[in-house]
C-alpha positions in Angstrom: 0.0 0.0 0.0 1.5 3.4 -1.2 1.6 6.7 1.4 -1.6 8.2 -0.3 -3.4 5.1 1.4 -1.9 5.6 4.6 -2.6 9.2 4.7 -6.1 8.3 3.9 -6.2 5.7 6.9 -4.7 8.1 9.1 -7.3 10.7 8.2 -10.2 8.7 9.3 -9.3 8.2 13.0 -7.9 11.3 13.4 -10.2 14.4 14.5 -9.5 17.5 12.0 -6.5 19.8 12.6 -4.1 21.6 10.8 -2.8 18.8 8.4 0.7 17.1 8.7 3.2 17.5 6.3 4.5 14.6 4.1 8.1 14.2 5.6 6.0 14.3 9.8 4.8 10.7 9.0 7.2 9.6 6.1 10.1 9.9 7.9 10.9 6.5 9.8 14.2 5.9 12.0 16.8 4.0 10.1 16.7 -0.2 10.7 19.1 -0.9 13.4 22.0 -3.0 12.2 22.8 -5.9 14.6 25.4 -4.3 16.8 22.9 -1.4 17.4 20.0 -4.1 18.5 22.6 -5.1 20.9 23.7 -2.2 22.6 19.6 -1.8 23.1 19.2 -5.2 24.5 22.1 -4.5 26.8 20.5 -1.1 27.9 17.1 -2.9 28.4 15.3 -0.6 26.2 14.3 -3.0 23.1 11.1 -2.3 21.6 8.1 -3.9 21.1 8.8 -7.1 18.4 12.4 -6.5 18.3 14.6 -9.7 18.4 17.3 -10.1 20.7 20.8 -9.7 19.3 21.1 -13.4 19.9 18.3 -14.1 17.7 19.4 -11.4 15.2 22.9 -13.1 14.9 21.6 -16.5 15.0 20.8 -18.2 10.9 17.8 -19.7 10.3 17.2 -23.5 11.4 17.5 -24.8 7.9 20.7 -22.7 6.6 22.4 -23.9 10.4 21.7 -27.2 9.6 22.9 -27.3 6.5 26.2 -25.4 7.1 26.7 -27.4 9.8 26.6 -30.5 7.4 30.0 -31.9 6.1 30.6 -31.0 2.7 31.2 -34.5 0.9 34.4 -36.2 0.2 35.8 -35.6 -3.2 36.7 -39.2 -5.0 39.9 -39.0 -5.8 41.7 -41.9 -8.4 44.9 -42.9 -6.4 48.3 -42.0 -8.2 49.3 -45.4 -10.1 52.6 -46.5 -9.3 54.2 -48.3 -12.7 57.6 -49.5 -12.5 59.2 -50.9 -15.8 62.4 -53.1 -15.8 64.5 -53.0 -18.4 66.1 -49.0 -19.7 66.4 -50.1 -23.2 64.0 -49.6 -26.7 61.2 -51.5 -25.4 61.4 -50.4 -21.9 61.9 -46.6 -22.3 58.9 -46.3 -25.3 56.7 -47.9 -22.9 57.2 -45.6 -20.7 57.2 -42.8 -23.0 53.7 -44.0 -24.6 52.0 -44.8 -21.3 53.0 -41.1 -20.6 51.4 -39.6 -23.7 48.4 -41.8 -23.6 47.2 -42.4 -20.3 44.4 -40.2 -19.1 45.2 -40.5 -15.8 48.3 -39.3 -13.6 50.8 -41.8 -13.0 54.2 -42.6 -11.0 56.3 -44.2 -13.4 59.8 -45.9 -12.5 62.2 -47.1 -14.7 65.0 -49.7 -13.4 68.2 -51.2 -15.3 70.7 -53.2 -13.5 73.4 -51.6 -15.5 75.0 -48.1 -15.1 73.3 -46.7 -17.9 70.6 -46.8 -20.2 70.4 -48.6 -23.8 70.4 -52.7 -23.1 71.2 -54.2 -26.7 71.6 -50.8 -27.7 74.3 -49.3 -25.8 77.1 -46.7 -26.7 80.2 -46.7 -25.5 82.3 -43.5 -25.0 85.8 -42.8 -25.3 86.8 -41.7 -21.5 89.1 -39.2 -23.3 86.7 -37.6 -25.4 82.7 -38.2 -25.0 82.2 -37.0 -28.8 83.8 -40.2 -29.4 81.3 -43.0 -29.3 81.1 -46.9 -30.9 77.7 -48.7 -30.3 78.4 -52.1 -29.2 74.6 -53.6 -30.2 72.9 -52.4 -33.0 74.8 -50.1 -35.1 72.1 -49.6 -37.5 68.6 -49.7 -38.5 66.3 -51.0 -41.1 63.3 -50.1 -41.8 61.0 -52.6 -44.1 58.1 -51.2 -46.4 55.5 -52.4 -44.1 56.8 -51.2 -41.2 57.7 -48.0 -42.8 54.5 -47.6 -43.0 52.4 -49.1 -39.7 55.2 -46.7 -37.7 56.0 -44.1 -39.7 54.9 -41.9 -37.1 58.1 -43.1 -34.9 60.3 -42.5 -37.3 59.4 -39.1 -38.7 59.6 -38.0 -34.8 63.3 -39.4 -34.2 64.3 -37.7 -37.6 62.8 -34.6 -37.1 65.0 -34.5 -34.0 68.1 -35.3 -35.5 68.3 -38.8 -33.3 68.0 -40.5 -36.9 69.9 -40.0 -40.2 69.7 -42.1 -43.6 72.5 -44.0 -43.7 74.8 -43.4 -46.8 78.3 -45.0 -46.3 78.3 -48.5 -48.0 78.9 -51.4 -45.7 80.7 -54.3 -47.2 78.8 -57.4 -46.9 74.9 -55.8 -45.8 72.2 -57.5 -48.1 70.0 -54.8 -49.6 66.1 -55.9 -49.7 63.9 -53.4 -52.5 62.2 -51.1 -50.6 64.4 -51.4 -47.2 65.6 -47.9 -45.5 68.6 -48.1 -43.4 69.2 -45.5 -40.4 71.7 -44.5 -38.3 72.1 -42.3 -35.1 74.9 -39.8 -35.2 75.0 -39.4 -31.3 75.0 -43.3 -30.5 72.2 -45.7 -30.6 71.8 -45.4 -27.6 70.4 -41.5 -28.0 66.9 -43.3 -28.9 67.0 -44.7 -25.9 67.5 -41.3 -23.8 65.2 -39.8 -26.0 62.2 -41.7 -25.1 63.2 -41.9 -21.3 63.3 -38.3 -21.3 59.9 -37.8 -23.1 58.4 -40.1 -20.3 59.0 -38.2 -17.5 59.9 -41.0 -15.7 62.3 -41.8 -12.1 65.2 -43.5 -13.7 67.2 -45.9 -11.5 70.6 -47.9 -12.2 72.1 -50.3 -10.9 69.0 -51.8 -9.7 68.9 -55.9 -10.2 65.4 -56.8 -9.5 65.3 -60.8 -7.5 61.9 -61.3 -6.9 58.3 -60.0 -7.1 56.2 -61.3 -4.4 52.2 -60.0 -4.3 51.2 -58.1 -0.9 48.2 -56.7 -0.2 47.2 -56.5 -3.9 50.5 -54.7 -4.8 53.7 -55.9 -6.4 56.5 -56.0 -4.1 59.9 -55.4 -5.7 62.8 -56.7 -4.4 66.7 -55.9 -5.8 69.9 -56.7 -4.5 70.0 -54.0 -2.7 67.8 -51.8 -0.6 64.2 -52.3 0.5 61.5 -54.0 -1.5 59.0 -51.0 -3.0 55.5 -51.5 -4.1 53.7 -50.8 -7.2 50.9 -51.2 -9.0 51.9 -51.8 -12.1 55.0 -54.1 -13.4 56.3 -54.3 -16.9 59.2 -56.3 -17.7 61.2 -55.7 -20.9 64.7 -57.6 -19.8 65.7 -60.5 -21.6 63.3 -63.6 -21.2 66.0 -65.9 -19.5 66.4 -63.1 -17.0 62.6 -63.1 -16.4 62.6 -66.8 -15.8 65.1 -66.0 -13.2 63.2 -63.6 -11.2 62.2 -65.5 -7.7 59.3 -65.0 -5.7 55.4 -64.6 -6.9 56.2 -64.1 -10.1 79.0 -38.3 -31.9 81.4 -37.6 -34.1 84.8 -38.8 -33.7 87.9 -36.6 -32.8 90.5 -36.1 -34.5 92.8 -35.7 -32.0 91.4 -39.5 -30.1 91.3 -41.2 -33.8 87.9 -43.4 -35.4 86.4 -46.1 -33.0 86.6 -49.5 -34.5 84.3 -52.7 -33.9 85.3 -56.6 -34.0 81.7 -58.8 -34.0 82.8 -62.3 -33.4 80.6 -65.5 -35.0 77.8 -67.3 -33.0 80.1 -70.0 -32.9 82.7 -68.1 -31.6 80.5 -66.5 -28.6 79.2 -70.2 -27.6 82.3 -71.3 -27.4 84.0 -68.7 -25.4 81.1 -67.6 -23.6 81.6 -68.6 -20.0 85.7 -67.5 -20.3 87.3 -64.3 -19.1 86.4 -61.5 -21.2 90.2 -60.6 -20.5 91.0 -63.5 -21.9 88.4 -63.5 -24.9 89.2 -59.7 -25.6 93.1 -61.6 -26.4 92.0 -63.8 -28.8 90.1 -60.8 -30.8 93.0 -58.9 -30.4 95.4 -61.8 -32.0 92.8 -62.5 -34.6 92.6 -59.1 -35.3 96.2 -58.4 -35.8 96.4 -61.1 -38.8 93.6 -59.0 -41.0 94.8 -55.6 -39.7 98.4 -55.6 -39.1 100.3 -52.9 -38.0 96.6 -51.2 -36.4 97.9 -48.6 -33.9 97.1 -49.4 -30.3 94.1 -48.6 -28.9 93.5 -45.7 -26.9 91.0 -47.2 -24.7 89.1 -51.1 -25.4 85.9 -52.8 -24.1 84.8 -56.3 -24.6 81.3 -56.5 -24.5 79.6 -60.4 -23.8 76.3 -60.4 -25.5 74.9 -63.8 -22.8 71.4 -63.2 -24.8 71.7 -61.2 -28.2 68.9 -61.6 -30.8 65.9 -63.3 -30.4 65.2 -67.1 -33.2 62.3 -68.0 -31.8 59.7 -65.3 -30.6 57.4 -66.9 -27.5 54.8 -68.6 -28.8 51.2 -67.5 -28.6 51.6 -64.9 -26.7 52.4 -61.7 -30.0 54.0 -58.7 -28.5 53.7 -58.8 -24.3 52.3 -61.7 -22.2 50.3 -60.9 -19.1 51.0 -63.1 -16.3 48.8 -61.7 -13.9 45.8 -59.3 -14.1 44.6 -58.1 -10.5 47.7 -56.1 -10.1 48.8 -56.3 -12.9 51.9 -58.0 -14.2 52.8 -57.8 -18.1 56.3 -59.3 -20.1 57.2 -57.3 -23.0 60.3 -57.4 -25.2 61.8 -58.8 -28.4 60.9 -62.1 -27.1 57.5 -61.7 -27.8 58.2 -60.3 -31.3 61.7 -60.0 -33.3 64.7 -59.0 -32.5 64.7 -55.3 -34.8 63.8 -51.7 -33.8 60.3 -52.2 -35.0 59.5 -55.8 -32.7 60.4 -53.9 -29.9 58.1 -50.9 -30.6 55.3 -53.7 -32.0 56.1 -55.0 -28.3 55.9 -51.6 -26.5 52.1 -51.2 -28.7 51.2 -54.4 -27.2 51.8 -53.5 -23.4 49.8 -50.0 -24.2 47.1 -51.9 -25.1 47.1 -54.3 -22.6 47.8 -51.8 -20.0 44.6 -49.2 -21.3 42.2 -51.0 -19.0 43.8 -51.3 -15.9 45.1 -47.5 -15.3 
């Protein structure tokens, strides 16, 4: 109702008089704010239908009860933990793809029982000039026409980044297939390797020989050699098979100043025979044999004999293309060249494998 209606009310029980102006019955004192009500209540002068400042200050039953209400939990998805054995091509793409194509945020490890990263892939430096590099596993790489095109995407990204060039230089004895590609890596083949553990993000540890892998409390428990057993929840091993089988428990350009590097490969035959002798004593018997086809070779600045105990793969495991799962609730996956070929494309073939297997349980 507006003030013309109040006037009018106002004028019927009130006898006639000189009339009031607009701003006599208009003007209202101003709402007291809370503090106010209280200094009145404490004075003991509160008005008529004035609340107390305890009623003023107190909410409303239903806004108290439901501020007083816990807000409910978030649901958050526990961190993974994925630990991958084995720092060479399989190993470090895994952990490189599970990084780029996992949804969900994960721990991931990465363990080698050697000093460095690369397995049959390593690079060995010069320890009087690093530019100076030999790779002691695969010096080279060839790429098929199917293969050039199922991961084309893998190789366009290593050659973009320089870790791949087109090989040139002629090698004496290589049998060219039409259609093959052959690659090299100026920095060491072993700079694939790096490049891949570096894209995953992922804790590197050397000099960490896993013995067992026991299941507690639905996690893997990891033992090594040395220090404490770890949990995780995830376990992917890319070591040689034979090593797997002996797990325990539940499951650069060259100076001029240092001189070229230069490689001896021995035969199969050869590497039987000698296999369980002294690589002092083997590394003397190159050396001997080398002389006759090279004589007068200056002496080498610096030598090491690498034992290849398991070197390419005959016989891939059978049944079981790319990564076998050996246990599902946690989950506990093989991957390597032992499930596929022993080349630079079984491994990643292998690597594809353990993604997919690995989609629906992270």
């Amino acid at each position: 109702m507006g003030p013309a209606g109040f006037r009018r009310r106002l004028a019927a029980h009130k006898p006639r008089g000189k009339p009031r102006t607009r701003s006599s019955f208009q003007h209202r004192s101003p709402p007291l704010c809370p503090l106010q009500a209280g200094r009145r209540e404490c004075s003991g002068d509160r008005g008529p239908g004035e609340r107390s400042p305890e009623t003023l200050a107190r909410p409303p039953a239903a806004l108290s009860q439901t501020a007083s209400q816990p807000a409910s939990p978030r649901r958050y998805r526990a961190m993974a933990r994925v630990l991958i054995v084995g720092a060479g091509l399989t190993g470090s793409l895994c952990a490189a793809l599970l990084r780029k194509e996992t949804a969900h945020p994960l721990h991931l490890a990465v363990w080698d029982k050697a000093g460095d990263s690369g397995g049959r892939m390593t690079t060995a430096r010069s320890p009087h000039n690093p530019q100076s590099t030999v790779d002691l596993g695969a010096q080279y790489i060839t790429c098929t026409p199917h293969y050039a095109k199922k991961h084309q995407s893998f190789y366009d990204e290593l050659l973009a980044h320089g870790i791949l060039k087109p090989l040139t230089s002629p090698i004496e004895g290589m049998v060219m297939k039409e259609g093959d590609y052959n690659f090299v890596a100026p920095q060491g083949v072993s700079s694939i390797i790096k490049h891949y553990l570096k894209e995953s993000g992922a804790d590197i540890c050397f000099r960490q020989c896993v013995t067992q892998i026991n299941l507690r409390n639905d996690k893997w428990e990891v033992s090594k050699e040395t220090g404490s057993p770890e949990p995780f929840d995830i376990v992917v091993l890319t070591m040689p098979v034979p090593q797997i089988l002996q797990l325990q428990g539940d499951i650069a350009n060259a100076s001029s100043e240092i001189g070229p590097s230069l490689v001896i490969h021995t035969t199969v035959p050869f590497g039987v025979t000698h296999l369980e002798h002294s690589v002092e004593d083997v590394q003397q018997l190159i050396f001997q044999q080398l002389e006759t086809i090279l004589p007068g070779l200056p002496q080498p600045v610096a030598t090491q004999c690498q034992k290849w105990r398991y070197s390419q793969v005959t016989h891939a495991a059978a049944n079981y293309p790319g990564q076998m799962t050996l246990h599902c609730k946690p989950f506990l996956v093989c991957g390597g060249d032992g499930f596929t070929h022993s080349n630079f494309d079984g491994c990643i073939a292998s690597a594809l494998c353990v993604l997919e297997a690995l989609k629906n349980h992270i």
